[in-house]
SEMARPA-467990 format. One record per residue (C-alpha): x, y, z. Coordinates in nm, 3 decimals. Each point is the difference from the previous one (the first is absolute). Example, Ala and Ser with C-alpha at 12.3 -4.5 7.8 and 13.67 -1.06 7.14 Angstrom:
// residues 2
+---------+---------+---------+
|      xx |      yy |      zz |
+---------+---------+---------+
|   1.230 |  -0.450 |   0.780 |
|   0.137 |   0.344 |  -0.066 |
+---------+---------+---------+
END
This chain:
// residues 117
+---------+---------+---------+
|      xx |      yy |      zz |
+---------+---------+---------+
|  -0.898 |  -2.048 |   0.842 |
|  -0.034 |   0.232 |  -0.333 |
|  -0.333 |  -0.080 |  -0.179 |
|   0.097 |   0.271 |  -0.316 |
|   0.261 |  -0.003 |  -0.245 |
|   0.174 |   0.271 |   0.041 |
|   0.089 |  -0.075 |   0.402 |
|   0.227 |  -0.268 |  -0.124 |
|   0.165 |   0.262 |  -0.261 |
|   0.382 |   0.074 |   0.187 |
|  -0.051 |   0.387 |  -0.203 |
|  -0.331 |   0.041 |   0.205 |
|   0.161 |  -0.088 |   0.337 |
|   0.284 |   0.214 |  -0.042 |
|  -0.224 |   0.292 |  -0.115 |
|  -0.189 |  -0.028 |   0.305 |
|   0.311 |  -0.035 |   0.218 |
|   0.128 |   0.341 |  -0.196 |
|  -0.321 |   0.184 |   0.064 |
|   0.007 |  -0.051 |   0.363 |
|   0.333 |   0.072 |   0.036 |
|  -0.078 |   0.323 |  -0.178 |
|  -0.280 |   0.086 |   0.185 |
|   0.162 |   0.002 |   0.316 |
|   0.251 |   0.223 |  -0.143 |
|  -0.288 |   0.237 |  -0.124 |
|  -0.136 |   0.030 |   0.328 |
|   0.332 |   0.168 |   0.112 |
|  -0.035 |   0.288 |  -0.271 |
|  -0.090 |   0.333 |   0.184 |
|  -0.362 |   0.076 |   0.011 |
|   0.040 |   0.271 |  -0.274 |
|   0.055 |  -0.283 |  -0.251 |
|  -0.360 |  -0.207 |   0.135 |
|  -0.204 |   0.104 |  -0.303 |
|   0.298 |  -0.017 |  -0.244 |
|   0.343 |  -0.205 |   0.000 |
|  -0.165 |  -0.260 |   0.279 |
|  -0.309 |   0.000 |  -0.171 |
|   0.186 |  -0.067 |  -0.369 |
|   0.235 |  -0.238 |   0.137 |
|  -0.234 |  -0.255 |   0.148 |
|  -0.258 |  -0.015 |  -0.254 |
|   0.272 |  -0.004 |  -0.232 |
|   0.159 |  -0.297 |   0.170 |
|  -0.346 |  -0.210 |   0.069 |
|  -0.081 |   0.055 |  -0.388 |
|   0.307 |  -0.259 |  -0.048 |
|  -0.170 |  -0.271 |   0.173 |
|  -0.348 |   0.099 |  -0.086 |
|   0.108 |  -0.022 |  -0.401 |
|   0.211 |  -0.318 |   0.065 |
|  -0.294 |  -0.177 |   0.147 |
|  -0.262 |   0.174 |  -0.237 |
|   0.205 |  -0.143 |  -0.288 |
|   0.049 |  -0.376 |   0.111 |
|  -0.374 |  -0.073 |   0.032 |
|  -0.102 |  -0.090 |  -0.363 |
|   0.108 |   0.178 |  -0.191 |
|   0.171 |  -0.055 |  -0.387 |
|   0.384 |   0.025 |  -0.012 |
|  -0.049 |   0.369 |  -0.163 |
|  -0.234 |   0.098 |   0.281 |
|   0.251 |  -0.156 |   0.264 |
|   0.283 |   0.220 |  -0.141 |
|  -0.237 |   0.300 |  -0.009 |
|  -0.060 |   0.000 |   0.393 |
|   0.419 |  -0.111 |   0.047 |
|   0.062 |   0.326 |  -0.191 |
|  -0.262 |   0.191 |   0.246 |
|   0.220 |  -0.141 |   0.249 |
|   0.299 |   0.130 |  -0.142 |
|  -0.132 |   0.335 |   0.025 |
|  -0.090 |  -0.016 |   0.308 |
|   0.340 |  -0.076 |   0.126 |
|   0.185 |   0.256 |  -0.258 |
|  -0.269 |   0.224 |   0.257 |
|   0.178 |  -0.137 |   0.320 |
|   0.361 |   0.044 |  -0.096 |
|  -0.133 |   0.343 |  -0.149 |
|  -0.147 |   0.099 |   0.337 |
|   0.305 |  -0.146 |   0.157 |
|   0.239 |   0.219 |  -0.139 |
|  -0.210 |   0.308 |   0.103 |
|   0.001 |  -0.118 |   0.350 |
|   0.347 |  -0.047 |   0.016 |
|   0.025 |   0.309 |  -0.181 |
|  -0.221 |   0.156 |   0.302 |
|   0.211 |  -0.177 |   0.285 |
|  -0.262 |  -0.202 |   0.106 |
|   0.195 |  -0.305 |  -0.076 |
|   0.413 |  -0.090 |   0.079 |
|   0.205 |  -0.071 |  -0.304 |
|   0.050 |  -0.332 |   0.120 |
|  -0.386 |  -0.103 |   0.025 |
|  -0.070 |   0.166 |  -0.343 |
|   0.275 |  -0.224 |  -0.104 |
|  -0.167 |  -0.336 |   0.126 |
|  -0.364 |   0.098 |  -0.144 |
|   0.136 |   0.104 |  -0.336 |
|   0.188 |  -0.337 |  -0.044 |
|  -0.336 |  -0.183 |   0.152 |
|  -0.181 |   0.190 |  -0.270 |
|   0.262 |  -0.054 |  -0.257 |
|  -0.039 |  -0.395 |   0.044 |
|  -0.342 |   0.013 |   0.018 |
|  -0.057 |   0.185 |  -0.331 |
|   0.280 |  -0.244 |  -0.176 |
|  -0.277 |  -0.315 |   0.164 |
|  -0.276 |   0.201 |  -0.179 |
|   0.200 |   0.004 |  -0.334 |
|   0.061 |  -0.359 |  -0.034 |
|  -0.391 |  -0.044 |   0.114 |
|  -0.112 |   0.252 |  -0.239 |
|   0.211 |  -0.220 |  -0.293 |
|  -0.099 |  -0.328 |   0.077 |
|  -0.230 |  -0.105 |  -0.270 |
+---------+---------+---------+
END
């Protein structure tokens, strides 16, 4: 039973989806990177669904599109910190692979949000 808006919103249920997945990935990263890449990549990755949900409650059509771009960000953050943990070996080819296309549809969702008027 979803009493707000933004529960409803398909975008907001496959952020959240993306952030856990990426958060049990995080917790996998060696302790070294506890204060830094972990630390980056899940606030980067709850900032997604935070801005989603912050932008569907109320808001005018320019403010909606101003927290979908936040949300953008955000996720250009993920891939960004993605790449650097493949880059580290703390992630297989093959599961960088499968997060980068996740995040790859999920920004293209955020783009056709972002331009509905």
């Amino acid at each position: 039973m979803s009493k707000f808006k933004f529960e409803k919103l398909i975008i907001w249920q496959k952020a959240m989806d993306y952030g856990e997945t990426i958060f049990q990935l995080a917790k996998n990263f060696p302790d070294i990177e506890k204060f830094n890449l972990t630390s980056q990549i899940c606030r980067a990755v709850d900032s997604i669904a935070l801005n989603i949900s912050e932008g569907s409650i109320g808001q005018s059509n320019p403010e909606q599109r101003k927290f979908i771009n936040y949300a953008i960000r955000s996720l250009a953050e993920v891939v960004t910190c993605l790449h650097k943990a493949k880059r580290r070996n703390y992630i297989e080819s093959y599961n960088f692979e499968i997060l980068y296309n996740e995040a790859f549809h999920l920004m293209n969702m955020m783009q056709v949000k972002r331009n509905i008027k």
